[in-house]
N, C-alpha and C positions, 0 to 999 in steps of 0.2 A: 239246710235241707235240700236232696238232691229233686229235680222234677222227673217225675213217673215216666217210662216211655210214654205212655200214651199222651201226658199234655206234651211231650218233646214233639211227637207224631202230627200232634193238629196243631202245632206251632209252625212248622218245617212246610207243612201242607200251608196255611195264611201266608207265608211269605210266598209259597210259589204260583198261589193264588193273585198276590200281588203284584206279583214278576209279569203274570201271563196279562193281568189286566190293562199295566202299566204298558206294554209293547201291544198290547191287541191292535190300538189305530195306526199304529207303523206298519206292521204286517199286514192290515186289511188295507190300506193306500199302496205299499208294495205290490200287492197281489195286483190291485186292480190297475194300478198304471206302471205295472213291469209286465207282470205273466200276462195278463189279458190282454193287451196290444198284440203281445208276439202270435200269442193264438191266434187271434187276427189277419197279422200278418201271414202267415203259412198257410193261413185260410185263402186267402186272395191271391196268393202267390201261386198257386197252380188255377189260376181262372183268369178269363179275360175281362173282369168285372172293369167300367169307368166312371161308377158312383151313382148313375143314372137307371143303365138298362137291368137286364138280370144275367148275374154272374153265372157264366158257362164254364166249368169245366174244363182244361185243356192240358190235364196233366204238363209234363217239362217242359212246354212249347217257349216259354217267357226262358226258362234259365236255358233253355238251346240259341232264343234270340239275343242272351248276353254273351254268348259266349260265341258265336259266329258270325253276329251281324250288327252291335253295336261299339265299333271304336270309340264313340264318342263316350260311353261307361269307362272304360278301362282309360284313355285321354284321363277322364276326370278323376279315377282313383289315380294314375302317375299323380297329378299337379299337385294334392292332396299330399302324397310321400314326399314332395320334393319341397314342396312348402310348409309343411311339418319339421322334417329334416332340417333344413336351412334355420328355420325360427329356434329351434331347440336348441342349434349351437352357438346361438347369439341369447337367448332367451335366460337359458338354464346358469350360467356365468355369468351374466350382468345379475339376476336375483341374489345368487350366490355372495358376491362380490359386494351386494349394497346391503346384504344381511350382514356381512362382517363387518363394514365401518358403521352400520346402526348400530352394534353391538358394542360400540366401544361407550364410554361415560362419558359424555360430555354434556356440558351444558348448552340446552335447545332441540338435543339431538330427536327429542320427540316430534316436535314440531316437523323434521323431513321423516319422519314415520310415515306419519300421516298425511304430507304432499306426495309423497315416491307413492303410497300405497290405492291415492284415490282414482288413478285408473281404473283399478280394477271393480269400481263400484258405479262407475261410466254405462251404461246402457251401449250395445254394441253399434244400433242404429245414430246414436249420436257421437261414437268414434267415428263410425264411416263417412258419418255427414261434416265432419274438424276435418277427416285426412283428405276427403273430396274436395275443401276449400284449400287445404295446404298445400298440394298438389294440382290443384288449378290449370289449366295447360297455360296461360293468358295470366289472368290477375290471381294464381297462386303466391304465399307468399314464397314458399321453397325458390322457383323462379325468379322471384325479386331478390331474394338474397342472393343466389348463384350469378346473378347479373350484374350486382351491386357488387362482389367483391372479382368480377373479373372471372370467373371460371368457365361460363357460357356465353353465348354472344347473344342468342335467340332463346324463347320459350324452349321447355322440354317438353310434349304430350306424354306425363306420365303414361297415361292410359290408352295411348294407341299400339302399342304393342305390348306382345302375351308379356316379357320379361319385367318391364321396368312395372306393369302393372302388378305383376306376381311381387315385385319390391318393394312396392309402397303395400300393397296386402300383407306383407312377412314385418315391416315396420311396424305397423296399425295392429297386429295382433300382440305383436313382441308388447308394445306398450300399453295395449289392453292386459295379458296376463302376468307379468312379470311381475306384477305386486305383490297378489298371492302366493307367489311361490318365494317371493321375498321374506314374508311376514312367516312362511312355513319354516324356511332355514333358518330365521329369525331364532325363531321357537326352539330348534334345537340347538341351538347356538348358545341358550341361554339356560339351557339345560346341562352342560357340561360343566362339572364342577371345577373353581379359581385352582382349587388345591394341584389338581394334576398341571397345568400350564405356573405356576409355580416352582414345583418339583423339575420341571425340564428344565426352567430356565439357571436353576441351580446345578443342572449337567452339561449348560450353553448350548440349550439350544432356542435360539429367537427366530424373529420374522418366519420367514415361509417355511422352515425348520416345523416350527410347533404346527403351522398352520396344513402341513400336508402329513406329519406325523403322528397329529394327535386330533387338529380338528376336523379333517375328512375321516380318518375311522371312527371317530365316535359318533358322526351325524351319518354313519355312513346308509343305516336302517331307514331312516326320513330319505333319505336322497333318492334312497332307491322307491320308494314310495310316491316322492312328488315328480321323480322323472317321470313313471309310470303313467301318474294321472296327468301329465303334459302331454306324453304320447299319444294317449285316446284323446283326450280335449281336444288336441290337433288336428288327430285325423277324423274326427266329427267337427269341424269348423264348419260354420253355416253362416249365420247370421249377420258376420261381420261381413262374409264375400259378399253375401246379396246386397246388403245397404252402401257397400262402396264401387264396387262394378260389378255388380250383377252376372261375373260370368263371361264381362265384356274386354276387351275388344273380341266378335264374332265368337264367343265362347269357349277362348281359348285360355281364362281364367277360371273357367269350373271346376267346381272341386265337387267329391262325390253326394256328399251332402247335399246342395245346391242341386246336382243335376237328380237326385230324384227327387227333391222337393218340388222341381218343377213339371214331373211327370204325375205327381201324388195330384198338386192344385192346377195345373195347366197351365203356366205363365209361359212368357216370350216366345207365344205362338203354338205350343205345345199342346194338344189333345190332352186329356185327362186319359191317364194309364192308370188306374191305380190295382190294378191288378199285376201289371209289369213292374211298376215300383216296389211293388212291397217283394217281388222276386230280385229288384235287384238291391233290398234291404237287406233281407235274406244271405246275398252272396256279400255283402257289406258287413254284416254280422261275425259271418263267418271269418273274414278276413280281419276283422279288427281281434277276433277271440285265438286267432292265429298268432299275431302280433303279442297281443299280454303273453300266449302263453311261450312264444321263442325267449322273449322278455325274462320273465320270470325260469324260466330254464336257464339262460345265460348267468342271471344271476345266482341263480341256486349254483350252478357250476365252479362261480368265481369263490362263492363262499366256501365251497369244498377244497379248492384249490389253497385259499389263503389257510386255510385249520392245518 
């Protein structure tokens, strides 16, 4: 016996009823801590509010004083590129790389699943506080070993200059997120079916053959996926900079994150702006939404190319 539209209708209706129910508290938590911050933001972005007095109006004054009088903003979105940059061409190929030999059957191999992956479940203040003693200037261990087999004669001050500082930050990050993105290629890795790497190797083709012929296009979707979200995760780095140098030596480790978090709460000496901040959130937004979308246009392009 077929069902009548009408109970098809209030059947159709209860599921969507249940659909809307089922997302309602995702949506209402989106709303309130996506949309309504930004309102926020844009609210405080034309005023010269500093959490205290009462916000004055001051139309573009803050996005003129980005753009003509603060090098030390733009300083801190370069360090940000370059240390993004850098991380990603060491980051994105060691995950890569440790996803394909987990991928293989062996016995135990689970067992480094889960050492290679517990980085990433590390709180970023107690990476910073492992690579602060690693890096030591004096009794780091780094140091001790370099000394111990002959390579250096004396301590190194990781941390007194911009560079070697920006180096142990691009390490300390590499192995804060390289698990995640491990466990992700993992995922797709294991998703490709035996039958096709089979079939090739019946028309000779082995090692890096199969591996660039059949394993990168077929993961090729995930790739472009988690480069993606490496890219933004990178260039919002916050957390780890503050709890390992803060920005230091003389602040020539700041990245953009950091430098207006320290205008939003006032640290290292800094007045509370937070009307200035949220203007140079504002020009921070915009620049990361630049990025996805060259991003995503490059790739839309490569994929037209390759059809």
């Amino acid at each position: 016996m077929k069902a009548t539209p009408t109970i098809r209708n209030k059947g159709l209706q209860r599921d969507s009823l249940q659909a809307i129910l089922m997302i309602l508290p995702f949506l209402i938590g989106f709303i309130l801590f996506s949309y309504v911050p930004i309102i926020y933001i844009l609210r405080y972005a034309v005023t010269d509010f500093n959490g205290y007095s009462t916000a004055n109006f001051t139309g573009l004054h803050n996005f003129h004083r980005i753009f003509t009088s603060d090098p030390d903003f733009w300083m801190s979105l370069l360090n940000t590129v370059i240390l993004s940059f850098c991380k990603l061409l060491v980051e994105i190929p060691l995950a890569l790389l440790l996803a394909t030999l987990l991928n293989q059957k062996l016995r135990g191999i689970g067992f480094f699943r889960v050492t290679l992956f517990m980085p990433a479940v590390i709180s970023a203040a107690i990476i910073g506080l492992i690579f602060s003693l690693l890096f030591a200037s004096f009794n780091g261990t780094v140091n001790t070993i370099l000394q111990n087999v002959g390579l250096i004669g004396k301590p190194i001050n990781w941390f007194g200059s911009k560079w070697s500082a920006m180096l142990v930050l691009g390490i300390a990050s590499v192995w804060q997120n390289y698990g995640i993105n491990m466990m992700f290629f993992l995922m797709a890795l294991q998703s490709i079916p035996q039958e096709i790497y089979e079939c090739a190797e019946l028309d000779g083709a082995h090692g890096l053959r199969k591996f660039f012929s059949i394993t990168l296009p077929m993961i090729a979707p995930i790739f472009e996926s988690v480069l993606l979200m490496a890219i933004i995760g990178s260039l919002k780095v916050c957390d780890l900079v503050i709890s390992l140098t803060n920005g230091q030596p003389g602040g020539t480790t700041e990245v953009v994150m950091t430098y207006i978090y320290k205008f939003f709460f006032g640290n290292s000496g800094r007045n509370i702006e937070i009307g200035y901040a949220s203007a140079m959130s504002a020009v921070t937004a915009v620049f990361l939404g630049l990025v996805t979308l060259v991003y995503v246009r490059g790739t839309g392009k490569m994929k037209e190319g390759q059809a």
